[in-house]
N, C-alpha and C positions, 0 to 999 in steps of 0.2 A: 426887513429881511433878517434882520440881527437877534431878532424872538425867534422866530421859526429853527434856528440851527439848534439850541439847545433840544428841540423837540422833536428834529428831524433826528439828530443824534442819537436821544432815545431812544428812536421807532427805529433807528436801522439796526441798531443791540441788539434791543428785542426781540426783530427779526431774526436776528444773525444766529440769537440764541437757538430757536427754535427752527429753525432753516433745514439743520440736519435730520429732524424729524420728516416732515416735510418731500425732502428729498429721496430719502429712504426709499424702498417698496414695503408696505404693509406686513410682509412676512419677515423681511430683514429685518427692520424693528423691533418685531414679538420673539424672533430668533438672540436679540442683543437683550434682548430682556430676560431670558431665562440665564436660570444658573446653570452650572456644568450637571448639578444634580437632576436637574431637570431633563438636559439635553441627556447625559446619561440612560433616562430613562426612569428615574426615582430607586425607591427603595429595594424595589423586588429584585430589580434590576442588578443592580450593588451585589444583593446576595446575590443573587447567580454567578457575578463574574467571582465574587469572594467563592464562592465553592468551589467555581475550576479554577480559580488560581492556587488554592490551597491544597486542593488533590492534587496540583503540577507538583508544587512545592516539595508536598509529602511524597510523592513517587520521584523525585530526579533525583540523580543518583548523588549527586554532590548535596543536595540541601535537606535529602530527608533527614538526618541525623539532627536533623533541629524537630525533630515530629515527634523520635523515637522515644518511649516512656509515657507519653502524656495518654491518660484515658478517655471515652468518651467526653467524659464532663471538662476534662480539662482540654478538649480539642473543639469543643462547643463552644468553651470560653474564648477561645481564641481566634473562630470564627466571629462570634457576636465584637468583640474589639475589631480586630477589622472591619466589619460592614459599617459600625459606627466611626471610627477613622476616618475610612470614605467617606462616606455622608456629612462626616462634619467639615473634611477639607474638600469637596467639591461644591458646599456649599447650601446643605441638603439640612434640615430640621432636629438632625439626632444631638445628642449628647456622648462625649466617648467619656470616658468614667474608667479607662483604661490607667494605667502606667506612663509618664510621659517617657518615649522612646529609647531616651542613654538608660534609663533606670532596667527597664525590660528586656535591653539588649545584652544589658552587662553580663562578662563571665559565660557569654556565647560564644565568643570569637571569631565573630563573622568576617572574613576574610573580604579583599577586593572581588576575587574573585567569585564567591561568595553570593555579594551586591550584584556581580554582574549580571551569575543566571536567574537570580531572582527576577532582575529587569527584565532578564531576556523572557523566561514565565510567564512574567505579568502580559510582556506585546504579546504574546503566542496567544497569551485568553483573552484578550483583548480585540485583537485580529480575528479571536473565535467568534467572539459576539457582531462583528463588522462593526467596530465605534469607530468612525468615522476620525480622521487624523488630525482633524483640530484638536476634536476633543481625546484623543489621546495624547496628544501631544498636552493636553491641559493636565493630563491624570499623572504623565510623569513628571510633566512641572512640578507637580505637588508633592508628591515625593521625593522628588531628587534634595530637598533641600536636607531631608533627615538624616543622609547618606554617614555623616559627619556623627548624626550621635548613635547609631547601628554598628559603621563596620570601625573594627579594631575597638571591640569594647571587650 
């Protein structure tokens, strides 16, 4: 009996590892298996919310003064950083090649208030697209942490 415990102890690990698979439904599973970039929707997707969150941006009445001056090209540019942003922090294949965020913010003076309607923006085009409140709740996760190198720069 005194063999078999080491062996039984093995097989019920091993089990135990793999258990939650098992237990799962098929779809939860392949659902825990995507990234947010996925569940999102991928790329095109990004862009889109990146479009209406930056037409919000630029049109509210408190944030556009951060739009005003920049040209085409340079409103292109600031698109394409964004959609790669996203994509890189929800998990998604891009490259951002951006500014890392205090350097870019700086000599903005983004205010609290500021941060807030941005947030506030962002769920409005968020809620536009119906992303579903996990994964919104995942997409301000992500952002909330930079709040720190953005406002009062």
């Amino acid at each position: 009996m005194k063999r078999l415990t080491p062996f039984l102890y093995f097989t019920l690990a091993a089990f135990a590892a793999v258990a939650p698979f098992y237990a799962a439904p098929p779809q939860a599973f392949a659902q825990q298996q995507k990234s947010l970039y996925q569940r999102l929707g991928g790329y095109d997707a990004l862009a889109a919310v990146t479009d209406d969150f930056i037409g919000r941006l630029a049109t509210d009445a408190q944030l556009k003064r951060f739009f005003a001056g920049h040209n085409k090209e340079g409103l292109t540019r600031i698109r394409q950083h964004v959609i790669d942003f996203l994509c890189v922090a929800t998990g998604g294949p891009c490259a951002y090649t951006g500014q890392d965020m205090k350097t870019a913010h700086t000599g903005l003076g983004i205010t609290e208030d500021d941060w807030n309607a941005s947030v506030k923006d962002l769920v409005a085009t968020l809620n536009k697209f119906n992303v579903p409140e996990k994964e919104k709740s995942e997409v301000l996760g992500a952002i909330s942490g930079l709040k720190g190198d953005i406002v009062g720069r």
